[in-house]
C-alpha positions in Angstrom: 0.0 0.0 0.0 2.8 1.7 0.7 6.4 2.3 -1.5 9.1 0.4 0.3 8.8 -0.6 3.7 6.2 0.1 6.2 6.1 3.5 7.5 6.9 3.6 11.2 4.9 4.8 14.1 7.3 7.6 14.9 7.5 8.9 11.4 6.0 12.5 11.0 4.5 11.5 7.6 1.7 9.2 9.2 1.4 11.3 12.3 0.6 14.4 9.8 -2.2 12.0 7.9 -3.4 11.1 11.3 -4.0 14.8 12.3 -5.9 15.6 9.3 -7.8 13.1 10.6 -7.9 14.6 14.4 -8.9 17.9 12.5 -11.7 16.0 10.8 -12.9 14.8 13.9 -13.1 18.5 15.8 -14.8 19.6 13.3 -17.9 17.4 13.9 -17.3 18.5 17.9 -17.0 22.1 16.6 -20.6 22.0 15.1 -22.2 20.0 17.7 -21.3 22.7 20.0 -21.9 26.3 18.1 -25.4 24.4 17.7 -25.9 24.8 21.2 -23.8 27.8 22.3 -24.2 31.5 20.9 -20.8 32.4 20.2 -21.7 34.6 17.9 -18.3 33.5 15.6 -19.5 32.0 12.0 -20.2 28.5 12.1 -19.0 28.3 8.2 -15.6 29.6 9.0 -14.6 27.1 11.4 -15.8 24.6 8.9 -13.6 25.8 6.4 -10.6 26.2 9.0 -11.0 22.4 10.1 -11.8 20.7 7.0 -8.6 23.0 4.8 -6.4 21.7 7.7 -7.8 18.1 7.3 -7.1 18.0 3.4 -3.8 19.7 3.5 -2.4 16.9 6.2 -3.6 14.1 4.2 -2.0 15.8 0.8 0.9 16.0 2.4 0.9 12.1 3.5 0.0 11.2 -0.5 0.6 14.4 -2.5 5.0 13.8 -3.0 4.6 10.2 -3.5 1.9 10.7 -6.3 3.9 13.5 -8.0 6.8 11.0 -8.4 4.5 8.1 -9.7 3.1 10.5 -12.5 7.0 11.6 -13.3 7.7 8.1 -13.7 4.7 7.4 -15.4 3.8 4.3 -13.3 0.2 5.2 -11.9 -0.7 4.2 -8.4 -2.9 4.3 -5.3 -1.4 7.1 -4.1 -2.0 9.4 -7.3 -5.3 7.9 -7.6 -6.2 9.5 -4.1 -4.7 12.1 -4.8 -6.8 13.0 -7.4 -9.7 12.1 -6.1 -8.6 14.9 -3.2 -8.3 17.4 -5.5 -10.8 16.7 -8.0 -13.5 16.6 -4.9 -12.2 20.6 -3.9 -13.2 21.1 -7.6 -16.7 20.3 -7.6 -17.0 22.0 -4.1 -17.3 18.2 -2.1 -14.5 19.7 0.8 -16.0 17.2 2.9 -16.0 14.1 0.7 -12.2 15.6 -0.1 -11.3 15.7 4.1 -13.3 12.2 4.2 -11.2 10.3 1.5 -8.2 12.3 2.9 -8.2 11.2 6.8 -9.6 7.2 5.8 -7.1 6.9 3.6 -4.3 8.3 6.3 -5.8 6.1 8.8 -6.0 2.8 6.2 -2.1 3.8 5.8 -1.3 3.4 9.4 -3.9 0.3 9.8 -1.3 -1.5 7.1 1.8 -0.5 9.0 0.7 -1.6 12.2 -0.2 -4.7 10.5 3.1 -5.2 8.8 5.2 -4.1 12.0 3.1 -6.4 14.3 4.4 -9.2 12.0 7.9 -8.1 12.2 7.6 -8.1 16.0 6.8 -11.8 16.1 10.3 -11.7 14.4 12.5 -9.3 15.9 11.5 -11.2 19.2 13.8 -13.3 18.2 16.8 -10.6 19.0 15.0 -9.9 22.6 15.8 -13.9 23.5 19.5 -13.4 24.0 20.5 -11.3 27.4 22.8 -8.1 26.9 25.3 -9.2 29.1 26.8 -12.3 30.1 28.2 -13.3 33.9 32.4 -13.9 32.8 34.3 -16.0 35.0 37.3 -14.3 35.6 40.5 -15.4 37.1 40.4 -16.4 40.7 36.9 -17.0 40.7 35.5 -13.6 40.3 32.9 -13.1 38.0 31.9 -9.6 36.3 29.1 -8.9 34.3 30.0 -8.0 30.5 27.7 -6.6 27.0 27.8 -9.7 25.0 29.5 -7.9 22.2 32.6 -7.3 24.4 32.8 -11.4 25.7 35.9 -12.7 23.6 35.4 -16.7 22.0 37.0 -19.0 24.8 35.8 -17.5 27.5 34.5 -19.1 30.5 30.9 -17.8 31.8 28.6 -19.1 34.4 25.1 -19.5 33.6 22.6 -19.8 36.7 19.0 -21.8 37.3 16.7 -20.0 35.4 18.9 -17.7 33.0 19.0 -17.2 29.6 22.3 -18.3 28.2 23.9 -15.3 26.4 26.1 -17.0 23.5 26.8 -20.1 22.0 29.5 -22.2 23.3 30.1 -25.9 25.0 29.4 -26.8 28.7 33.2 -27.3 30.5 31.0 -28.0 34.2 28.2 -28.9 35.7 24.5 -30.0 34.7 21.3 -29.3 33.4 18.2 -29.1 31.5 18.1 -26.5 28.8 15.1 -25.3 27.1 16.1 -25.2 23.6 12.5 -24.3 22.3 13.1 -20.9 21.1 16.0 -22.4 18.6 14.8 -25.7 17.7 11.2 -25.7 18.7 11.5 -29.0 21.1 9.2 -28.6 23.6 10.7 -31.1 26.1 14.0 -29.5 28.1 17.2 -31.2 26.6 19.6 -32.6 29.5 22.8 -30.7 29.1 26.7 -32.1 30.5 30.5 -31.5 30.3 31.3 -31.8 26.3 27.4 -30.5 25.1 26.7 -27.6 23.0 24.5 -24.8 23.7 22.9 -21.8 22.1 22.4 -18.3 22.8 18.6 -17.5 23.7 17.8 -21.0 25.0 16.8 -21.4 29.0 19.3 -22.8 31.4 16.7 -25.2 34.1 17.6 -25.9 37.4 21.4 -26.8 37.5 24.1 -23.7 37.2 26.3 -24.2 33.9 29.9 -22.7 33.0 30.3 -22.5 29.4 33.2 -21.9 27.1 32.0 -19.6 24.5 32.6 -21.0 21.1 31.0 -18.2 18.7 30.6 -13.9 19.5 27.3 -12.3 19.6 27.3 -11.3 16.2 27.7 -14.9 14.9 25.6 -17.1 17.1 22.8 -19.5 16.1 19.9 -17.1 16.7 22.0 -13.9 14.7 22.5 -15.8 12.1 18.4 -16.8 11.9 17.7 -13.5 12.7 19.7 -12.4 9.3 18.0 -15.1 7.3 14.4 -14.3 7.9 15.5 -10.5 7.6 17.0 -11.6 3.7 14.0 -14.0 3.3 11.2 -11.2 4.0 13.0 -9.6 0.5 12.3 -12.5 -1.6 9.1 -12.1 -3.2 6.7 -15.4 -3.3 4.7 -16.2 -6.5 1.8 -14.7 -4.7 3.2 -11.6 -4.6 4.6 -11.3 -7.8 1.2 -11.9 -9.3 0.0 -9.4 -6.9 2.5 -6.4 -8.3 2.2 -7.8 -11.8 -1.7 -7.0 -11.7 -1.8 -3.8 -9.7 0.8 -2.4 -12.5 -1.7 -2.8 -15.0 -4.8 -2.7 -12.6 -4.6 1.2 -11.8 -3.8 2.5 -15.1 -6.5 0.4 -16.4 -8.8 1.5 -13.7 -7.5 5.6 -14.3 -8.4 5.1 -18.3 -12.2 3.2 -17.3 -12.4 6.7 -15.0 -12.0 8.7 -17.7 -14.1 7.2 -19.6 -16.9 7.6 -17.3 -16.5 10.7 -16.9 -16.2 11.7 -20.5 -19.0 9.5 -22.1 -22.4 9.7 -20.5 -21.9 13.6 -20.5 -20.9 13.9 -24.2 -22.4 11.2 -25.6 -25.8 11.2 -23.5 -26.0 14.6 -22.8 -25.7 13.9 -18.9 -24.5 16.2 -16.5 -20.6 16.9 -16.2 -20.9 17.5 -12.7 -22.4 14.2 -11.9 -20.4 12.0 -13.8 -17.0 13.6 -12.6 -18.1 13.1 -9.4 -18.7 8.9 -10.0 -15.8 8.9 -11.7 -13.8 10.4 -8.6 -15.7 7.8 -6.6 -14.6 4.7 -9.1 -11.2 5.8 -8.4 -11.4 5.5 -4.5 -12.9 2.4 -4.7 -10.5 0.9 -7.7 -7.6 1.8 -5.3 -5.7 -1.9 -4.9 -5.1 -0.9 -0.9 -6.3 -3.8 0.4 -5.2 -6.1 -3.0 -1.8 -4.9 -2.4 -1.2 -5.7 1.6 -3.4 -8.7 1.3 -0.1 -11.1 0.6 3.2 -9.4 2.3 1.6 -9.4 5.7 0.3 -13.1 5.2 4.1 -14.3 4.1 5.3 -12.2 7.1 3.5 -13.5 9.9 4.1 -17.5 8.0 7.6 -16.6 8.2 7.4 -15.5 11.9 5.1 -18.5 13.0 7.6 -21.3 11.5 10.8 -19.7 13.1 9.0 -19.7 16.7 8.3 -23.6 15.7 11.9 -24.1 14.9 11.7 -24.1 11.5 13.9 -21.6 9.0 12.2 -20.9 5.7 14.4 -18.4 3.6 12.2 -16.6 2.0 8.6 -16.0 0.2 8.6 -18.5 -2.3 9.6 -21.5 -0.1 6.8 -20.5 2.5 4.4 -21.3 -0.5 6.2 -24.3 -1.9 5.6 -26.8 0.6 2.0 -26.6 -0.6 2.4 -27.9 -3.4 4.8 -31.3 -2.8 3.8 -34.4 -4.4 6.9 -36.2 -3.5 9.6 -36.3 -0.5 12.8 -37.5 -1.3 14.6 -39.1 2.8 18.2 -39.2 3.4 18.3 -42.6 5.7 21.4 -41.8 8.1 21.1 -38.5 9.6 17.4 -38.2 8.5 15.5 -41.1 9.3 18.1 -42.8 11.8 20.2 -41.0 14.5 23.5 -41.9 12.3 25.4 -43.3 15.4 25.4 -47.0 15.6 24.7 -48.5 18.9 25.0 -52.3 20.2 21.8 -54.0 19.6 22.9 -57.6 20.7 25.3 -59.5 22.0 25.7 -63.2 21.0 27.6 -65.3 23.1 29.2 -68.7 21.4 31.2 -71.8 22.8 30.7 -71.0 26.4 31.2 -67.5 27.2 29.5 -65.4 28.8 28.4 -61.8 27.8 30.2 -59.5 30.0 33.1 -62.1 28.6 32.5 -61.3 25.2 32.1 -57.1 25.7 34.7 -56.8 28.4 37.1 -58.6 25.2 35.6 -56.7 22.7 36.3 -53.5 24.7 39.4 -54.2 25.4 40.2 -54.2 22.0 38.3 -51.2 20.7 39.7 -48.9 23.7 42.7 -48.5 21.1 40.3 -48.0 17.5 38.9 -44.4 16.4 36.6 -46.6 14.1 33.1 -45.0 14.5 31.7 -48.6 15.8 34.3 -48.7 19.0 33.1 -45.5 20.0 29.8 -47.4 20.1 30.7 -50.9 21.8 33.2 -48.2 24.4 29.8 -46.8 25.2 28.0 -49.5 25.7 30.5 -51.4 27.9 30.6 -47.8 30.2 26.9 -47.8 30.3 27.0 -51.3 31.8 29.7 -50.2 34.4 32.7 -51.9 32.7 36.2 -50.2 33.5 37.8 -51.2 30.1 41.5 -52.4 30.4 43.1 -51.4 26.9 45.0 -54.4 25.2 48.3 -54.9 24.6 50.2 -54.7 21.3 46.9 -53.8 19.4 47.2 -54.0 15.6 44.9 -52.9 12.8 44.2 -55.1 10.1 43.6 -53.0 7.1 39.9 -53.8 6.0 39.1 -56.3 8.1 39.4 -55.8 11.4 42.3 -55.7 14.8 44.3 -58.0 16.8 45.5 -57.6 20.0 46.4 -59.4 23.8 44.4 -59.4 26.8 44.9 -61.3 29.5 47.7 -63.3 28.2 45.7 -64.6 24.9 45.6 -63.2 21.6 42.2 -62.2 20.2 40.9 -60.9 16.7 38.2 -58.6 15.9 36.7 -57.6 13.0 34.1 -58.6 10.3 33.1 -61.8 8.6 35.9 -61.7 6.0 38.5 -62.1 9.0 36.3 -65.2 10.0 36.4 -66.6 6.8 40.2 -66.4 6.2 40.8 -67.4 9.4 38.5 -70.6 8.4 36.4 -70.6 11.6 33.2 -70.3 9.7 30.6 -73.0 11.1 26.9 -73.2 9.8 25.6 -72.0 13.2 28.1 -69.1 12.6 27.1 -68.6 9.4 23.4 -68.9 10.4 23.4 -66.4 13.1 25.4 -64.0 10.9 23.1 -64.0 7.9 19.8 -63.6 10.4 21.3 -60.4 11.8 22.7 -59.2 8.4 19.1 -59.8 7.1 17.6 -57.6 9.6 19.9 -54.7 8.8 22.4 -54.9 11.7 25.8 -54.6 11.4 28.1 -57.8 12.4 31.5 -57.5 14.6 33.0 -60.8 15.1 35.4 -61.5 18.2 37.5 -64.9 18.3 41.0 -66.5 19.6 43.1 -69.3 18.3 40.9 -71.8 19.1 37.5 -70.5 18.1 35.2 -68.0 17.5 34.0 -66.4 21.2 31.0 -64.6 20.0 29.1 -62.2 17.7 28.0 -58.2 18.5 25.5 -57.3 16.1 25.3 -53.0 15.8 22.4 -51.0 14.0 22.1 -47.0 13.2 18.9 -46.1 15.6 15.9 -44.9 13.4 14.1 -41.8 15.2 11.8 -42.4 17.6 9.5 -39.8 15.5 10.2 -41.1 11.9 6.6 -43.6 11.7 4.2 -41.3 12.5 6.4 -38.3 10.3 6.1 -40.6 7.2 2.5 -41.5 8.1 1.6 -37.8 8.6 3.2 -37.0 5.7 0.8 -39.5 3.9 -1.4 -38.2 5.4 -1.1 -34.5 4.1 -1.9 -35.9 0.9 2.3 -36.8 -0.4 2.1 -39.3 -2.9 5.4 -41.0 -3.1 8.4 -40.7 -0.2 11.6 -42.5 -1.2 14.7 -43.4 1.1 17.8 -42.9 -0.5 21.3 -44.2 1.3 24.4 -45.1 0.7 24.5 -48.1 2.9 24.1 -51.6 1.9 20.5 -53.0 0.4 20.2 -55.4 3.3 20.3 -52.4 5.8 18.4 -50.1 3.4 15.4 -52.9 3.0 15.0 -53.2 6.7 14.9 -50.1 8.1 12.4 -49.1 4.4 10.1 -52.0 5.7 9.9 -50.7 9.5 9.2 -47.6 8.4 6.8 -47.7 5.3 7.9 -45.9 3.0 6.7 -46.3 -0.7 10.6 -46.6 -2.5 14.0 -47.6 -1.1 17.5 -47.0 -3.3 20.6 -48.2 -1.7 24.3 -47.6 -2.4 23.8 -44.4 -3.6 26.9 -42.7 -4.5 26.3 -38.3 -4.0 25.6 -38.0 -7.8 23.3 -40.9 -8.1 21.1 -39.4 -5.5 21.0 -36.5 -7.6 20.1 -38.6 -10.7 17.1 -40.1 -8.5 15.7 -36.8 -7.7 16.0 -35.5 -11.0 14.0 -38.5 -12.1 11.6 -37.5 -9.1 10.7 -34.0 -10.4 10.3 -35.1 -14.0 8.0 -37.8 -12.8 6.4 -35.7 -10.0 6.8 -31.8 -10.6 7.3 -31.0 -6.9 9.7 -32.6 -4.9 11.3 -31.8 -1.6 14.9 -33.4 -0.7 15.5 -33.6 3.0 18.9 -34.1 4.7 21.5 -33.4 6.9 22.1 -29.9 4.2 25.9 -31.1 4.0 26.5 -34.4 2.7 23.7 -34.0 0.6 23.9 -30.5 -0.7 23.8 -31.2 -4.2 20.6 -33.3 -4.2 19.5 -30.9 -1.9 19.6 -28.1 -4.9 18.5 -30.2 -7.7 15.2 -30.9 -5.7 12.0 -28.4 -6.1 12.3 -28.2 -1.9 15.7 -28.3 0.0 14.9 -29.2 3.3 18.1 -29.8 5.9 17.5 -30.6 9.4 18.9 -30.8 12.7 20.9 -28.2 11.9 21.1 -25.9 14.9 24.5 -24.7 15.7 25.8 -25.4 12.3 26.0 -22.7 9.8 26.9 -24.4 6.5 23.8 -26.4 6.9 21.6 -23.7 7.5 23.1 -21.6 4.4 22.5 -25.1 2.0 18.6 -25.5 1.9 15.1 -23.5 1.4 14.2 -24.4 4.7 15.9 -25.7 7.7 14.7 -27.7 10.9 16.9 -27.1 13.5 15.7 -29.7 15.6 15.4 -33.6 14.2 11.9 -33.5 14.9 10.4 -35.2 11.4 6.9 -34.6 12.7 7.9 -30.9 11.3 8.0 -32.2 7.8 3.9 -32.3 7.7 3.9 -29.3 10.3 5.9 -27.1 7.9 3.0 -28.4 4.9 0.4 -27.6 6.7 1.3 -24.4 7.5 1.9 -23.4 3.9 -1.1 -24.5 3.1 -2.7 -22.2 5.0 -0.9 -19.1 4.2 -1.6 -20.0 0.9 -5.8 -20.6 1.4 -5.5 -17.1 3.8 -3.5 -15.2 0.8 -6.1 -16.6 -1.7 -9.4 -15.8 0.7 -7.8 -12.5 0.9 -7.5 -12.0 -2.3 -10.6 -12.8 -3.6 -12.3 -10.7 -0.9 -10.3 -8.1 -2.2 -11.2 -8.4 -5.9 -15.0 -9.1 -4.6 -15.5 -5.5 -3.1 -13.5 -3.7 -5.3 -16.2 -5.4 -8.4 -19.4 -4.7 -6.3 -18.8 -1.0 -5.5 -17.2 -0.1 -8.7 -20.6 -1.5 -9.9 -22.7 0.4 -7.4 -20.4 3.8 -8.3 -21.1 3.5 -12.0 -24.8 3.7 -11.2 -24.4 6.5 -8.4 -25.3 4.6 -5.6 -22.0 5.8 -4.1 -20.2 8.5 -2.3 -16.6 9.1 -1.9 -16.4 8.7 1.4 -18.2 5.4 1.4 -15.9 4.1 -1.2 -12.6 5.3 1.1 -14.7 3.4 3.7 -15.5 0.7 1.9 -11.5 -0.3 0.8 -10.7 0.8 4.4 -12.5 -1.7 5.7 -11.4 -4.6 3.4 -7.7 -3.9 4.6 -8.8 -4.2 8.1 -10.6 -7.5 7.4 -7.7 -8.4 4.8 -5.0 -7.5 7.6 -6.6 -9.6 10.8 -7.1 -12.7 8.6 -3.4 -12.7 7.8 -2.5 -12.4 11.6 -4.0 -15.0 12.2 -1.2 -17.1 11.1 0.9 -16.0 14.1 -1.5 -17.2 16.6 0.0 -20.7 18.1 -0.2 -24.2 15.9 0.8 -27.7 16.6 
């Protein structure tokens, strides 16, 4: 409604429309009381006093910007008020002109308190990290510091309650954190020595000291903060439709004026008078006010709502894109499983026991940075094991590790070791292929003499991932494909358990990108989600980017559309659903728009209109047009 951004409450421009409108207001208080008291001062004067005041503030508001728009010969609302003003003190209507004059001044600041209320909901986000920080300094004293002046690597103590100021990594003590306002969680996340945490998150009820790993201007929440600030500049296709048709709605609608002005009286012999006057009032009501505000408020508030929820969109056309998916493309590991392995059994052969068989199997690993030891090292602390290291530990390229505990030699690795080592049996063999089959990994442990036992590990899926997919079909996807790099027999099983409709396995990066190609020629819309790193390129080749989990990392958050930054998958349908409905609100508000504008342009071309009543009339379809998009900020899900 508006050039540029929305005019601020402070600025002198709207506060000068605003007082024509004050003036406009006396004057009715004016009359009301010279009715009743003899002061003996013309009652005509004052009229002419209040209402000249009342025009020339609400000139001023439109009068420059309308001056510029004829120079540039690109027509708009503003030169269509302003000459309906003018052409209203022509024909003698000075209180039709002070009527269209204050409505529209007041319609001006309806639309930027509508658009700034939706910026709030955003700019809330730079009120959730405290100015200062508590720094622990040396000898234990602790002095209280601006954020933008705390150096990375320092140490600062975070107490019950608190806000934590900057990102960094707990170095003591424990906690819960509410991590809501970053990654939308809604359950507290427990917090230890070695865990990360954001600025703007919510220390519970244990005091935290935390190395500060990031400064103030390049936390989690500042870097958000910047995204949805560059996202609010993209335009979505709504809006672009939107500008394309008010550039050629209001010079259309300036020609159809003219022409109502100049044919009934020339051609019919009608009276000039009357027919300026409807065309002055086709003008007002032609005026795409409440067109033009109907979409950039609704993306606003959509863009506010999902960052509160934890989920990043970057900009107006990926608010409107989920809408329209027919297909999902998974990542497995990362996505759809935690991607840390984990012990899921432990199998026991030719007598041993199981805390035999780990407290080996540990013993070995103690000296391995292979990403399974950091699991079985886990698992054997978990069950209160205080792991011995072996002696003279060896790696054997490919296939596993030797080493000596206890005074015997033991080997550890996969089947291939087995089979070289020609310790195979059938129930070996049997076992093997029943935990292969069900997508678990297989670490065999064995001495000289035989094999000891088996320790079968699996990547966990996510607790959340069934009912995501099953929302997700539920939202009306039609296809959702897992695509992983890991083996077919892994793939198949975890595909099964969680129902999707496609599984590819062994994907190489560039033959996920194939798939996805083939996805969008097949399907039209198709969103790729995944970690936003390793999968980057598929990631850009699919309609959708979608990376989650990404809080705390910025590459990730820079690589897709729309980030997550939480690994909640329930989002996935969330994040449709919401787009959805900005898109039905945009498209109600729209219509609405269009609907009014065609039933008084209808009632002005048969004078059952007045000026003021059209001003009104558009006035109040911005109102209406402005609280349905706010509705998108109240709370969902």
């Amino acid at each position: 409604m508006q050039e540029g951004n929305s005019i601020a409450w402070n600025n002198s421009v709207v506060w000068t429309g605003l007082s024509g409108g004050f003036l406009f207001i006396a004057l009715f208080l004016w009359i009301a009381i010279s009715l009743r008291l003899a002061t003996g001062i013309r009652v005509e004067v004052i009229e002419w006093l209040f209402l000249g005041a009342s025009i020339l503030c609400g000139l001023r508001l439109v009068f420059p910007k309308a001056v510029r728009a004829a120079r540039r010969f690109q027509p708009d609302m503003n030169l269509l008020m302003t000459i309906a003003i003018l052409g209203a003190i022509i024909i003698g209507e000075y209180f039709e002109a002070a009527s269209v004059a204050f409505l529209f001044a007041l319609a001006e600041a309806l639309e930027s308190w509508s658009v700034r209320r939706a910026h709030r909901a955003i700019k809330g986000l730079l009120d959730l990290s405290p100015p200062t920080a508590r720094v622990s300094q040396a000898g234990g004293v602790e002095e209280m510091r601006p954020i933008g002046e705390v150096p990375i690597q320092s140490r600062i103590i975070v107490k019950p309650g608190e806000r934590i100021p900057l990102d960094g990594k707990v170095v003591a003590g424990t906690s819960h954190v509410n991590q809501a306002p970053i990654t939308g969680e809604s359950i507290p996340v427990g917090k230890q020595t070695g865990d990360v945490v954001f600025a703007g998150t919510v220390n519970g009820n244990g005091a935290l000291e935390v190395e500060t790993t990031k400064a103030a201007d390049d936390t989690t929440v500042a870097h958000i903060i910047r995204l949805i600030e560059e996202a609010q500049r993209g335009r979505s296709p709504s809006e672009r439709w939107v500008e394309r048709f008010a550039r050629l709605y209001t010079p259309t609608v300036m020609a159809v004026a003219l022409l109502v002005f100049i044919v009934p009286p020339s051609v019919f012999g009608q009276a000039w008078t009357d027919w300026f006057y409807r065309s002055l009032v086709l003008l007002v009501i032609a005026c795409p006010c409440a067109l033009v505000i109907s979409t950039p408020v609704s993306i606003v508030a959509a863009l506010a709502t999902a960052a509160r929820h934890g989920v990043l969109i970057k900009g107006g056309a990926f608010v409107e894109a989920p809408a329209k998916l027919q297909a999902i493309a998974l990542d497995k590991t990362g996505t759809l499983t935690e991607g840390l392995p984990s012990v899921r059994a432990i199998i026991p052969l030719n007598g041993h026991t199981e805390s035999e068989l780990l407290e080996r199997v540990a013993a070995l690993e103690a000296r391995s940075d292979h990403p399974l030891a950091a699991a079985i090292l886990e698992h054997a602390h978990s069950a209160g094991m205080n792991v011995q290291p072996a002696e003279n530990y060896q790696e054997i390229p490919g296939k596993g590790a030797t080493g000596d505990w206890k005074g015997q030699t033991y080997r550890l690795g996969s089947v291939r070791l087995l089979q070289e080592r020609g310790q195979q049996t059938p129930e070996v063999e049997q076992r093997i292929t029943g935990l292969a089959n069900q997508g678990q990994t297989v670490v065999v442990i064995g001495n000289q003499r035989h094999v000891c036992g088996l320790l079968a590990l699996a990547d966990t899926v996510r607790p959340s991932a069934k009912t995501a997919l099953a929302d997700l079909k539920s939202a009306g996807i039609r296809h959702v494909i897992m695509l992983t790099g890991d083996t077919s027999t892994t793939a198949e099983s975890i595909g099964r358990a969680l129902g999707v409709d496609e599984i590819r396995s062994e994907l190489l990066p560039t033959e996920k990108v194939q798939v996805v190609e083939t996805l969008v020629r097949k399907y039209g819309s198709v969103a790729m989600v995944g970690d936003g790193i390793n999968d980057a390129p598929a990631l850009a080749t699919a309609t959708l980017g979608v990376a989650m989990g990404v809080a705390g990392s910025d590459a990730a958050i820079e690589t897709a559309d729309i980030a997550l930054m939480s690994n909640d998958l329930t989002k996935l349908a969330w994040m449709i659903q919401l787009s959805r409905r900005t898109l039905r609100i945009i498209q109600q508000n729209i219509s609405f728009s269009l609907l009014v504008k065609v039933t008084f342009v209808a009632l002005a071309c048969v004078g059952y209109s007045t000026l003021w009543v059209a001003i009104a009339a558009d006035m109040g379809t911005s109102l209406l047009v402005i609280l349905n998009s706010l509705r998108l900020l109240q709370r969902q899900g």
